[in-house]
N, C-alpha and C positions, 0 to 999 in steps of 0.2 A: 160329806155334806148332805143335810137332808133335802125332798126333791126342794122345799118351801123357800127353806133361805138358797138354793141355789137358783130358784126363780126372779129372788131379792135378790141377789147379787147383780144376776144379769141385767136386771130392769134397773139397778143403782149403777151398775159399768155403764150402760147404754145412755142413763140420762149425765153423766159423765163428762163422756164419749161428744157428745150431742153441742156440748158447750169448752169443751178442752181447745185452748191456748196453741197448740202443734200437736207433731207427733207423736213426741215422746212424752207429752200428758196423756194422751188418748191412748196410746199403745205401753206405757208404764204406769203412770200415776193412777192413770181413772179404773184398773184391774183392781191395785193394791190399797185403794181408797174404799173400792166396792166391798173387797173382802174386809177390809178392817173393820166397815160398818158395820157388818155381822158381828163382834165381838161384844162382848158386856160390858165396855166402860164408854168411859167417854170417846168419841173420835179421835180428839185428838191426845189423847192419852195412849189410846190404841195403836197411833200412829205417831207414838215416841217421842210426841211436842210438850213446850212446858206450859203451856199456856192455850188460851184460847184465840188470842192473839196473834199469837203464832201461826196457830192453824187457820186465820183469814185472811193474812198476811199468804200464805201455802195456798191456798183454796183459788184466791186474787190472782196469782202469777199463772196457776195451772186452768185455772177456768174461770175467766174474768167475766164471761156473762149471766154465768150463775150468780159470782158471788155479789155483782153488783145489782142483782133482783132479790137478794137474803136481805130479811127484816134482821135489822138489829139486833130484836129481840126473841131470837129465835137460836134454838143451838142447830150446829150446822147437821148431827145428823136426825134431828129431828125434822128439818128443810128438807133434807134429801128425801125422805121417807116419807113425807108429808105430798110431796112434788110427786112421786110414784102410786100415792093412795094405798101406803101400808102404815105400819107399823114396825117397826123395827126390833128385833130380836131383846135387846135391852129394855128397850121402852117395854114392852107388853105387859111386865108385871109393877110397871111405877104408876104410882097414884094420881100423877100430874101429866097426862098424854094431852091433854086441850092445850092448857097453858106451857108445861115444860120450863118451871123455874123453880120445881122445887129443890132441884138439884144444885142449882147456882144460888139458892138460898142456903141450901146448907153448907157448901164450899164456903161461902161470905162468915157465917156464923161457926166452923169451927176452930 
């Protein structure tokens, strides 16, 4: 892992970490949430969900005060990443980093 996304990691575990449900969010979920952030798709794709749904539904039970300060209309790892003051390894090269819908416009439209 390079030093950059292992800085991101930690700063996304910790802000995690900082709002995690019990133990075994903070000490399981919020590691394996941090890391899959780092990956190039969607969060919850990354993290094997079918839906988006899904993963607020997931997000809700592990870290219930994060997710109840998440706008709507926000993907969640664009939240996280936004909440840290980065940028996320995926996002850097998409066109739509302010708003962040172009990608749920084209999910809608294909």
């Amino acid at each position: 892992m390079i030093e950059e996304h292992h800085t991101m990691y930690e700063e996304v575990k910790a802000l995690l970490i900082s709002h995690a449900a019990d133990s075994y969010a903070s000490d399981t979920i919020a590691p394996m949430v941090a890391l899959k952030s780092l990956e190039m798709n969607h969060l919850y794709e990354d993290l094997g969900m079918k839906s988006r749904t899904e993963m607020g539904k997931f997000m809700t039970q592990h870290f219930p005060t994060l997710a109840a300060n998440k706008p709507k209309d926000k993907l969640w790892k664009k939240y996280l990443y936004d909440l840290i003051g980065r940028v996320a390894p995926a996002c850097a090269t998409c066109d739509d980093q302010v708003t962040c819908f172009a990608c749920i416009l084209k999910e809608l439209n294909a």
